[in-house]
C-alpha positions as CSV (number, residue, x, y, z in Angstrom):
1,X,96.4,86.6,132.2
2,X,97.2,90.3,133.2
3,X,99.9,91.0,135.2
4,X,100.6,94.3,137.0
5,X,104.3,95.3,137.8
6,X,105.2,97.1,140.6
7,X,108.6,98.8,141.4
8,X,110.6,102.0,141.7
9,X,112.1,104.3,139.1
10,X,115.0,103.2,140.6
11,X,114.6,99.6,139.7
12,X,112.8,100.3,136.5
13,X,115.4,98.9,133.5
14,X,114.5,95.5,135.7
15,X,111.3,96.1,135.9
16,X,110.8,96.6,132.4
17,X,113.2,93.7,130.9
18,X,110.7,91.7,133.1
19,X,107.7,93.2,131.5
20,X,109.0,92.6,127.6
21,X,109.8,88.6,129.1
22,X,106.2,88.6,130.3
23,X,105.2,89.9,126.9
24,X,106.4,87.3,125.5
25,X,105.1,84.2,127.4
26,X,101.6,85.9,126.1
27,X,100.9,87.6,129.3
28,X,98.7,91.0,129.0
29,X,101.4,93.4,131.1
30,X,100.3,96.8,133.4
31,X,103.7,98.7,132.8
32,X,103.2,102.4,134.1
33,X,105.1,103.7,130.9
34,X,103.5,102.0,128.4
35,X,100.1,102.0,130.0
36,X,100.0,106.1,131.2
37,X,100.2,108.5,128.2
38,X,100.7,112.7,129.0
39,X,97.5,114.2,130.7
40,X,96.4,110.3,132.0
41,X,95.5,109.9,135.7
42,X,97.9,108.2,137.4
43,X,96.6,107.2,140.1
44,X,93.5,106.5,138.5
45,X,95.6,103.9,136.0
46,X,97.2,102.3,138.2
47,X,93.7,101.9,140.4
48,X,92.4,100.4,137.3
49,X,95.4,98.2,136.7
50,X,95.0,96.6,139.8
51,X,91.4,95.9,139.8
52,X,91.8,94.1,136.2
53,X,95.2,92.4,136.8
54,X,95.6,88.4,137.9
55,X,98.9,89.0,139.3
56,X,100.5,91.5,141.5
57,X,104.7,91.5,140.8
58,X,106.8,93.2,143.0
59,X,109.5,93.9,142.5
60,X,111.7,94.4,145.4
61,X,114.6,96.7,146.6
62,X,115.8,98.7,149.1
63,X,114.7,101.7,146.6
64,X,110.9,99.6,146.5
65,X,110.3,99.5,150.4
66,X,112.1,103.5,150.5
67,X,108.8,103.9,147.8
68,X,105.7,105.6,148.8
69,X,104.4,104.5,145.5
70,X,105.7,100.9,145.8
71,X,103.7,101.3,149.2
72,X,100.4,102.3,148.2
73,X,100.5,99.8,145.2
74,X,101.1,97.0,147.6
75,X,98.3,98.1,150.1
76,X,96.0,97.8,147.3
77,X,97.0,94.8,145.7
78,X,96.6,93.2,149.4
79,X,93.8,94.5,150.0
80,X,92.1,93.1,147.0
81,X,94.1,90.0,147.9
82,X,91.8,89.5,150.9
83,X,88.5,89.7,148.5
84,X,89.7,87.5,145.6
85,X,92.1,84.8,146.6
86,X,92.5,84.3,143.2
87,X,94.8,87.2,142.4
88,X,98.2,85.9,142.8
89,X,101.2,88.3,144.4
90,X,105.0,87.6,143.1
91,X,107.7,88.8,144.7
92,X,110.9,89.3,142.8
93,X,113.3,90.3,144.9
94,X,116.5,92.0,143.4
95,X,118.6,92.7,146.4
96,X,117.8,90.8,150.6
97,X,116.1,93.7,151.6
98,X,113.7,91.7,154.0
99,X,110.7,91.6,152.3
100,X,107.1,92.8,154.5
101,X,105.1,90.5,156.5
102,X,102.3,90.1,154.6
103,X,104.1,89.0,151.6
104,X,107.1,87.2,152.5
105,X,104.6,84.2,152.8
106,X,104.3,84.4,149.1
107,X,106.4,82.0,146.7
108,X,108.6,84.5,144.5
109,X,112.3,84.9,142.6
110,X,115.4,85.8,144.2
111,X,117.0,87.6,141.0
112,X,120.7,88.0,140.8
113,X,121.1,88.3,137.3
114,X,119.6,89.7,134.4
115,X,119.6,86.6,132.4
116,X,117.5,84.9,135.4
117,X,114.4,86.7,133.5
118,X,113.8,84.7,131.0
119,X,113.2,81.7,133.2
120,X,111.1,83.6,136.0
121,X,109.1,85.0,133.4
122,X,107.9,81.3,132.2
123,X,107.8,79.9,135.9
124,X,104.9,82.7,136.1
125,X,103.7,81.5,133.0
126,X,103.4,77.4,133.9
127,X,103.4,74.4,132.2
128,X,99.9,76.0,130.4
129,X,101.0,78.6,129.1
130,X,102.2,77.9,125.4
131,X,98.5,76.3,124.9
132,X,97.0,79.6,126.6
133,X,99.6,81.6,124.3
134,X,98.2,79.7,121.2
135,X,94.7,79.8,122.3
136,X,94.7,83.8,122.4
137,X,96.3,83.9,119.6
138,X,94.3,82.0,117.4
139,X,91.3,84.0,118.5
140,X,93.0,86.9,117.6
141,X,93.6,85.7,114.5
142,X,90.4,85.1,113.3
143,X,89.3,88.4,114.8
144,X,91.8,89.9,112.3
145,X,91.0,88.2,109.1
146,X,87.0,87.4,110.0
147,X,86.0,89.6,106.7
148,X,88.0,87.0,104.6
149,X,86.2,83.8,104.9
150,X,82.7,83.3,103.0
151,X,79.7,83.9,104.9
152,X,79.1,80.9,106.9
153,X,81.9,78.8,106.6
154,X,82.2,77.0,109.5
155,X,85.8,76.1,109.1
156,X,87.6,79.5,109.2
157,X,91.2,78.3,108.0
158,X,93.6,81.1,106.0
159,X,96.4,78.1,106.3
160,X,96.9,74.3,107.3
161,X,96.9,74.0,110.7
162,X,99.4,70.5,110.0
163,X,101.9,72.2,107.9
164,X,101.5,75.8,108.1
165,X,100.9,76.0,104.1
166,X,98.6,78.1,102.0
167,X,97.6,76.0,99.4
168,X,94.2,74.8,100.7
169,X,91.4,74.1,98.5
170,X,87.6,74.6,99.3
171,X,84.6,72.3,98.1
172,X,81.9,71.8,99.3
173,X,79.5,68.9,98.5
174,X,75.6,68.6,99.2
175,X,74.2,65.3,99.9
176,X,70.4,65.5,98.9
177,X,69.1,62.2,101.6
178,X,70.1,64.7,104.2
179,X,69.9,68.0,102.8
180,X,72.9,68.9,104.0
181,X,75.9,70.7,102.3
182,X,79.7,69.5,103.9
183,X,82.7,72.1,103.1
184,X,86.1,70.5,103.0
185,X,89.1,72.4,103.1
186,X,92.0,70.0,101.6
187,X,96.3,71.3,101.7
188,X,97.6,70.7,98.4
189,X,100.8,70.2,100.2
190,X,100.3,67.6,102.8
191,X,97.3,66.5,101.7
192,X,95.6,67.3,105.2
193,X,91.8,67.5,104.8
194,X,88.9,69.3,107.6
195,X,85.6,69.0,106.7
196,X,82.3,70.5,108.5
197,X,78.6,71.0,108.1
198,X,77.0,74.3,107.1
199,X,74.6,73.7,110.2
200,X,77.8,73.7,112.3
201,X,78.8,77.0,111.3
């Protein structure tokens, strides 16, 4: 999921220990200073970063709805709101500056202390999101170590995915009624065995 953050420069320490709390529920985050580097559009990056993101957070202040920027994000994300009801908008409101209209009908955080972060980072994140977390990670993995594995393997495993350990051993085994050759990948140190068919691979 990608999340853009809204706020002020006012409100940006906030903004940005929620953007490292995002991080690291797995969540892809649109953070203005980590995003736009020297001679980058800025308008042009944050038009992109809304288009792309799942979720809209706000973060709101008195120093947000004083923000032209804050403004103009908003419009957009609302506007794109009415197109793709998907796209979800979270307020997190750090003061009770009264939120606007068209958004106080959206669920969001009351914050009122730094420490609350951590938990409204993983109520954006759901019940899902430690499989979704694992799931992107795992791709990523084998995006990262693809050039290590044996040209068609169809298993694909750099470690046991019981115990973590790297003392697997490969075989692989033809059986000649079915033509068909079976690797096996067995963990010396749980004794954990995966086996698949070259025609899966």
């Amino acid at each position: 999921m990608k999340i853009f953050i809204s706020y002020n420069t006012e409100n940006k320490e906030t903004a940005r220990l929620l953007a490292v709390e995002l991080v690291e529920q797995g969540f892809d985050v649109w953070f203005d200073e980590w995003q736009l580097k020297p001679g980058d559009s800025i308008t042009g990056g944050i038009e992109t970063g809304i288009s792309e993101c799942d979720a809209f957070v706000l973060v709101w202040s008195v120093q947000a709805q004083q923000s032209n920027w804050v403004g103009t994000e908003l419009r957009a994300a609302l506007r794109r709101r009415v197109d793709d009801a998907k796209l979800r908008v979270i307020p997190v409101m750090l003061d009770d500056t009264t939120l606007p209209a068209l958004v106080a009908d959206y669920r969001g955080f009351q914050l009122r202390s730094l420490s609350e972060l951590k938990g409204i980072a993983k109520d954006i994140a759901g019940d899902d999101y430690v499989l979704d977390l694992a799931q992107r990670l795992q791709g990523r993995l084998l995006e990262l170590v693809v050039n290590e594995f044996p040209e068609g393997d169809p298993i694909k495993a750099l470690f046991c995915p019981k115990c973590g350990s790297k003392n697997l051993v490969s075989k692989t085994r033809f059986d000649e009624m079915f033509g068909e050759t079976t690797y096996f990948v067995m963990c010396d140190d749980c004794n954990c065995v995966h086996a698949a068919k070259a025609s899966d691979a």
